[in-house]
C-alpha positions, 0 to 999 in steps of 0.5 A, spaced: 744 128 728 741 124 723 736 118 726 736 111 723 729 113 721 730 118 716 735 112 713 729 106 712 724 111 710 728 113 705 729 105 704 723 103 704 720 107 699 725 103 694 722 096 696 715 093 697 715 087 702 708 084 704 711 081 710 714 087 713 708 090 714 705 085 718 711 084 723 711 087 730 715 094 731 721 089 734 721 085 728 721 090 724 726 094 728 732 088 728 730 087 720 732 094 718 737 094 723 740 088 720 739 091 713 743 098 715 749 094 718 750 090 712 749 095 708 755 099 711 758 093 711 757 092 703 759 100 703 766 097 706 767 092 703 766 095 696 771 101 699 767 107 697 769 113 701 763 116 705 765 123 707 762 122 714 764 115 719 758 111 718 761 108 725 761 114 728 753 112 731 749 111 737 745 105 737 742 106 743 739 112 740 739 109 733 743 114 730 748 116 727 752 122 731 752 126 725 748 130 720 749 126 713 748 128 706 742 126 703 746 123 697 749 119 702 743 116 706 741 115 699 747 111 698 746 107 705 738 107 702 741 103 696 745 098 700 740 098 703 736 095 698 742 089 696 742 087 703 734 086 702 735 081 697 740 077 701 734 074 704 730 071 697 737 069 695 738 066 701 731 063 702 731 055 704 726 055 698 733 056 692 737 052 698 731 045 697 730 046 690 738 044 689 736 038 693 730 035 690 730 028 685 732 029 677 725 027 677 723 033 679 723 040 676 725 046 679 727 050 673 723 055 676 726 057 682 733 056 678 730 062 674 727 065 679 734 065 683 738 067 677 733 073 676 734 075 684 742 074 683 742 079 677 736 084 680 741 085 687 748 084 682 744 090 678 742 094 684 749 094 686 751 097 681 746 102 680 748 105 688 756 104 686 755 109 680 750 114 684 756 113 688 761 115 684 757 121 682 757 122 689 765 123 690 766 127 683 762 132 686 766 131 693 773 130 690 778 136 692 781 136 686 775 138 682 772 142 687 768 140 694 760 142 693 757 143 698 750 140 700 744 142 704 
């Protein structure tokens, strides 16, 4: 069984955020908790056929029922990462900045959200290409490797 836990560390060491440290164990539990949750859904959505059920797991025991991949908890780490974005993206500072008056300037936060959409967009697409390395190295035409 692989544990949630083993799936934020590898997270975590792919981001830095000042405000999760200061957050209590219950909050930091329900932000990374949201965070795998999208990204299994970012996965689904992106139709990348993990070898493992991502649904087969125990949230109660905040584990998936089976060992996964290292390749695979990376893929997940990496999703991970497009979901951590979400929360600047989405920030009511973006949402405010389109509201102001036109004698206020605010192309500063336009930039900065233009920066954020491309870092995510970017990220994306980086976890879909080491995904797609993933599966040609699964695919049972070529050959399945077997992984540690």
């Amino acid at each position: 069984m692989t544990s949630y836990e083993d799936v934020y560390k590898a997270f975590l060491r792919k981001i830095e955020d000042l405000d999760l440290p200061q957050m209590d164990e219950v909050e930091q539990d329900d932000m990374l908790r949201g965070w795998l949750d999208d990204a299994i859904g970012y996965i689904e959505l992106d139709d990348l056929k993990i070898r493992n059920d991502l649904s087969d797991r125990d949230d109660e025991q905040e584990s998936f029922n089976i060992d996964l991949y290292n390749s695979e908890i990376t893929v997940l780490s990496m999703y991970m990462v497009v979901a951590w974005y979400d929360q600047f993206i989405n920030s009511a500072e973006h949402t405010l900045a389109f509201w102001g008056s036109k004698d206020e300037r605010w192309t500063d936060q336009k930039n900065h959200l233009s920066a954020l959409l491309e870092a995510q967009r970017a990220y994306r697409l980086r976890a879909r290409k080491y995904f797609r390395n993933y599966a040609y190295r699964h695919n049972d035409y070529i050959g399945t490797v077997v992984e540690n």
